[in-house]
N, C-alpha and C positions, 0 to 999 in steps of 0.2 A: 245827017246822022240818023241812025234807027232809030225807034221808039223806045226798041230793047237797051241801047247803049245811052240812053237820057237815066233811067234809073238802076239803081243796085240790085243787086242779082239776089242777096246773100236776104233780103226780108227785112230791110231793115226800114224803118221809118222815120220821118224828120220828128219836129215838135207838134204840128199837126195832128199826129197819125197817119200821114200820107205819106207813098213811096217814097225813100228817099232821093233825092235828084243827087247827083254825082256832081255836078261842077255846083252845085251851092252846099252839099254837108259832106261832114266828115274829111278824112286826109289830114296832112299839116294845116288845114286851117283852125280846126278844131282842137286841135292837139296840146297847141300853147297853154290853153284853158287849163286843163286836164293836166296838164307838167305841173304849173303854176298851183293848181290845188293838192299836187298830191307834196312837194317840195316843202309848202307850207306846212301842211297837217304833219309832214316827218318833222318839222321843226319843232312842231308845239308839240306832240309826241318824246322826241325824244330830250326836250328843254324840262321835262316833268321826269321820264323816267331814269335818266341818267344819274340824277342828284337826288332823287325822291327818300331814298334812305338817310340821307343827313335830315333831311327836314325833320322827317321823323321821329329820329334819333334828339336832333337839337332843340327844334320848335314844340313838337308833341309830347318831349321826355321817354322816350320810348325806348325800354330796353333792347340792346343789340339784339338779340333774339327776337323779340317781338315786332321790331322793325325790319329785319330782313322779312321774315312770314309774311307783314301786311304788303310787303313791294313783290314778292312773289306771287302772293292770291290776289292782288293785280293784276300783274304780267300777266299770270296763267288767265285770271279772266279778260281780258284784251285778248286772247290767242282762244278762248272759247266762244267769245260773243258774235267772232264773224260767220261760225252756222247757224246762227238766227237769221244776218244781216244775209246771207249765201241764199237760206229757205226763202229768206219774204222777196231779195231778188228775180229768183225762178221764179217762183210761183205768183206771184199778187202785185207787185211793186215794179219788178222793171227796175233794170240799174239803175238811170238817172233820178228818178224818184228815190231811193232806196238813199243812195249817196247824197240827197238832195236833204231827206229830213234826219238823218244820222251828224252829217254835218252843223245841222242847227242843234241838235240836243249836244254836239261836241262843245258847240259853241256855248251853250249853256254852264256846260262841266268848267269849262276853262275858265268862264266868268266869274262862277262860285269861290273855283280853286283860288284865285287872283284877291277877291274880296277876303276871304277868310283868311289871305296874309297878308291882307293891308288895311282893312278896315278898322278901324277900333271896335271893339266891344266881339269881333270875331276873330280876332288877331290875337295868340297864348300872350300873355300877360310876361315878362322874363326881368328879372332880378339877377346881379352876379352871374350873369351867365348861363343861369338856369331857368327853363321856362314851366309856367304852371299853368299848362290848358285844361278849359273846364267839359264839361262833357258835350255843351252845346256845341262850342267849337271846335271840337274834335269830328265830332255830328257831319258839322257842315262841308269839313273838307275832305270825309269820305263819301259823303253827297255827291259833292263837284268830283273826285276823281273818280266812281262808277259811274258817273255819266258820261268822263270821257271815255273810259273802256265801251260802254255802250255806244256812243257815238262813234268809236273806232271799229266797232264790231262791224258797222253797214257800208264804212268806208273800204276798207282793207281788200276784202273777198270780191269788191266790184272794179274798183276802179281800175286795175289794170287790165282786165276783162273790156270795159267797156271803153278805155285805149282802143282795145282792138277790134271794137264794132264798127270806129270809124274807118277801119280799110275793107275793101271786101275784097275776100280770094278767090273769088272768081274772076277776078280784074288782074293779069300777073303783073302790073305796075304797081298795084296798091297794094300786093303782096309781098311785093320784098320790100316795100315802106315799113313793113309792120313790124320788118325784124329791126331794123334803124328806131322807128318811137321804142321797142323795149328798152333799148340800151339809152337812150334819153329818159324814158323812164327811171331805170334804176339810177341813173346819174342824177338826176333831180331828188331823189330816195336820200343820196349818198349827201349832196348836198347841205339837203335840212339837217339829217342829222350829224354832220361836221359842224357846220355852225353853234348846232343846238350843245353838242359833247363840246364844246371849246369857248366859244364866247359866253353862252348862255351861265355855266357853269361858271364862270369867272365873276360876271352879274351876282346870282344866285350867291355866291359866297362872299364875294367884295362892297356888294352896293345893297343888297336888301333882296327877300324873297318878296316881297312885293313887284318889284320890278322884274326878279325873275321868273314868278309867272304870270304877269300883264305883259311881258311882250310873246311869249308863247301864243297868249289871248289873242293878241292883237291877228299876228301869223296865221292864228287857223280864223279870224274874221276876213281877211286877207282872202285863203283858202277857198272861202264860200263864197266870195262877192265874184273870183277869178273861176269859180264852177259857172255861177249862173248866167256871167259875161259869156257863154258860149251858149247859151241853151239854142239858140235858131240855126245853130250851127252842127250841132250834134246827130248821130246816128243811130237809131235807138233800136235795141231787138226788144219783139215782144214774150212778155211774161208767158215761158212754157208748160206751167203746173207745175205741181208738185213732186220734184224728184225724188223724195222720199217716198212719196203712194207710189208711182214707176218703180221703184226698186221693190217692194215688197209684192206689187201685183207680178212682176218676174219671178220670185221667188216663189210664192202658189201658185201660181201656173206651173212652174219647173217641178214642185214636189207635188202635184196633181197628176200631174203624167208620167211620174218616172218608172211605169211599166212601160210608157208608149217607148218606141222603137225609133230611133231617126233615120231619114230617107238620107239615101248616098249621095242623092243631089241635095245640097244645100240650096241650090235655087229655088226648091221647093219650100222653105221656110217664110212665116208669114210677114209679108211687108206689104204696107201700101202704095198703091201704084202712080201716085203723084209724084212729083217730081222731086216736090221737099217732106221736108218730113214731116211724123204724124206729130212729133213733138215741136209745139209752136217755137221758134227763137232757135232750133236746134237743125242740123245740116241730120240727112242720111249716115248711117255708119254701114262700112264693109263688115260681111261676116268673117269671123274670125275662127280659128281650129280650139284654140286652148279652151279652157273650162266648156267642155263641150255637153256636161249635162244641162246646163242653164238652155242649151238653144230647146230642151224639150216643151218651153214654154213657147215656143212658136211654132210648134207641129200643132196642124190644126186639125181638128176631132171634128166629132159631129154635137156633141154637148156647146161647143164653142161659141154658138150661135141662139141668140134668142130671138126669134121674129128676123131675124134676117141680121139683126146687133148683134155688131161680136162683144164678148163679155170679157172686159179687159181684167178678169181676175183668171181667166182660162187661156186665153190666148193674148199674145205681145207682138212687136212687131222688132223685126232683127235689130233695130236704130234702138230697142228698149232694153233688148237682152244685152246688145254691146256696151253700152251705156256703165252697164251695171259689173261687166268684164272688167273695163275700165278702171273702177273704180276696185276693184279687189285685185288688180295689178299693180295698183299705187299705194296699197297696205303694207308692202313690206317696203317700201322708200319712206312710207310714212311712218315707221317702226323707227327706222334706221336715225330719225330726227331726235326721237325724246329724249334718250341718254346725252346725245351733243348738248340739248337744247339745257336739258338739267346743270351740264358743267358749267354751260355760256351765261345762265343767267348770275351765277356768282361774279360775275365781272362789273354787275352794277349796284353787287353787295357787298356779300364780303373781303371784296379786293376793295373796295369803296370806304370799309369800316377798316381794312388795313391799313390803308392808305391815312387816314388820321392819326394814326401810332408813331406814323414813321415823320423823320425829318426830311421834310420838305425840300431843304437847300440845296443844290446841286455843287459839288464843293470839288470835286475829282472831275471839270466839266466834260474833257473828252471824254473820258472810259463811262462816267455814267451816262452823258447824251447816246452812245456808240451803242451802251448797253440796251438799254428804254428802248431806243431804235432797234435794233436785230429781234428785241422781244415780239413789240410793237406794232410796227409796222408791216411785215408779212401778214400776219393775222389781220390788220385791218384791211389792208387790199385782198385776200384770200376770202374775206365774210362781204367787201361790199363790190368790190369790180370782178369776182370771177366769171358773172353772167356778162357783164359786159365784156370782155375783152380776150374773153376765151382762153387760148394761150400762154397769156401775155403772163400768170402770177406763174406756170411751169417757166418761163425765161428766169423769172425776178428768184425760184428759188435752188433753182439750178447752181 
């Protein structure tokens, strides 16, 4: 065998720091690991936020109003924390690290959350069915739940990413691996949170919130012990900077030049002549035609240059300006999310605070199971399998 076909093409390195070797990292062997922690963390995730509004409401006394708010400016912050956990990835951390101490501060959150509703003297005090928590304990158990948002922040924006560090595309075997782990991916996702919306919640309401978030705990301890059982095993790209400084040094460069004039040959625009890119952990980008003022940051001047250094606030390289195309391509897909995302979270609110109103019984059992089903159902296959199976929810609503 070659020398070139012992290690990975793609940059990637073992736990060492050393090239990765190809028949010892990454692949299905590594994979397991990596299902297994993210299946967990959906568990203990969604074992909290599914029911989190009764606690609320019942444990904390919290009016409906104020209890849906606090499980929102949750949500919402879990769904902000992952541009920290995204920034220190890129730039300083390196996935597996990143997932590696986010994971433990999770572990932390879950710990608290758990204590503070089982321990005595942090556990609301409850008379007649009514409970009277005091400010300390209230304190504590919004302690433990931003720590799991914090903790979720560094996991979320990596881990499937760093799924797909273990195949490299340069290899087309380990390439069409990589669309096969997604769909195990998401099906591990689907998983935790089946479990967690169904048994957990039964817990949670039947047997005591003590137990319903001590086994959450347990799950994302689970989660982290099933990360590190793979570390010798993994594929690591390195930390590339800061893609937030890359995106603004394109931008003045681009509005520095925008008298300069672009050449008809795009091959003239500035890249460097190695083979990978200038951005560490990141592959070369083709140039593109659309947003075609931004490529004025890669026409190079004579100011461009200091001593012979180019001055990455005056000149980019095409892999910088695409980068940043990229990502203002994905602004209107990422539009298209908030108003959905606004409706979708009432589902683990105020249908949740509805749902206590109503009588439970199911007394009409075909027409109401038939009903709950047709609602139901599509909607859950359409939100958790339509990555996986492609087609398959246009058959089911045909």
């Amino acid at each position: 065998m070659a020398e070139e076909d012992v290690y990975t093409k793609d940059g990637t390195t073992d736990f060492c720091n050393k090239p990765a070797i190809k028949k010892k990292t990454g692949t299905w062997k590594a994979c397991p690991y990596i299902l297994g922690n993210e299946c967990c963390e959906r568990l203990a995730y969604y074992g909290i936020n599914t029911n989190l509004v009764n606690y609320l409401k019942y444990q904390l006394n919290q009016r409906n109003v104020v209890a849906v708010n606090n499980v929102t400016n949750w949500s919402g912050t879990c769904y902000v924390t992952p541009l920290l956990g995204a920034f220190l990835a890129d730039a300083y951390l390196g996935r597996y690290w990143t997932i590696a101490v986010f994971s433990i501060i999770y572990v932390f959150g879950m710990t608290l959350l758990t204590l503070s509703a089982s321990l005595h003297g942090l556990k609301p005090y409850c008379s007649d069915n009514v409970c009277h928590p005091t400010g300390l304990q209230t304190t504590v158990f919004f302690m433990g739940l931003y720590l799991i948002a914090l903790g979720t922040g560094g996991i979320k924006p990596c881990v499937s990413s760093f799924g797909a560090d273990q195949f490299d595309d340069s290899d087309e075997i380990e390439k069409k691996s990589k669309s096969s782990f997604f769909n195990w991916f998401y099906l591990s996702i689907n998983i935790g949170a089946l479990v967690a919306s169904s048994v957990l919640v039964w817990i949670q309401t039947n047997v005591g919130w003590g137990w319903g978030f001590g086994i959450p705990a347990v799950a994302m301890a689970i989660a982290v012990v099933s990360f590190f059982s793979g570390t010798r095993l993994y594929r690591n790209q390195k930390p590339g900077g800061s893609p937030i400084t890359r995106i603004f040094q394109v931008m003045v460069a681009s509005f520095r030049k925008f008298r300069v004039q672009l050449p008809n040959d795009k091959s003239l625009l500035y890249e460097i002549s190695d083979e990978e890119s200038a951005v560490k952990g990141s592959r070369k980008l083709d140039h593109t035609e659309q947003l075609s003022f931004l490529d004025k940051a890669a026409v190079e001047t004579k100011p461009d240059r200091i001593k012979g250094t180019v001055n990455p606030w005056r000149l980019c390289t095409v892999t910088q300006v695409e980068e940043l195309k990229s990502i203002i391509r994905l602004l209107p897909i990422w539009a298209t999310g908030i108003i959905f995302s606004a409706v979708y979270s009432q589902m683990g609110t105020l249908f949740v605070l509805q749902g206590n109103t109503m009588d439970l019984h199911i007394k009409e059992k075909v027409a109401n199971f038939l009903l709950v089903y047709l609602i139901k159902f599509p909607s859950f296959l359409w939100k958790r399998f339509i990555v996986i199976y492609g087609d398959l929810p246009l058959i089911i609503f045909s």
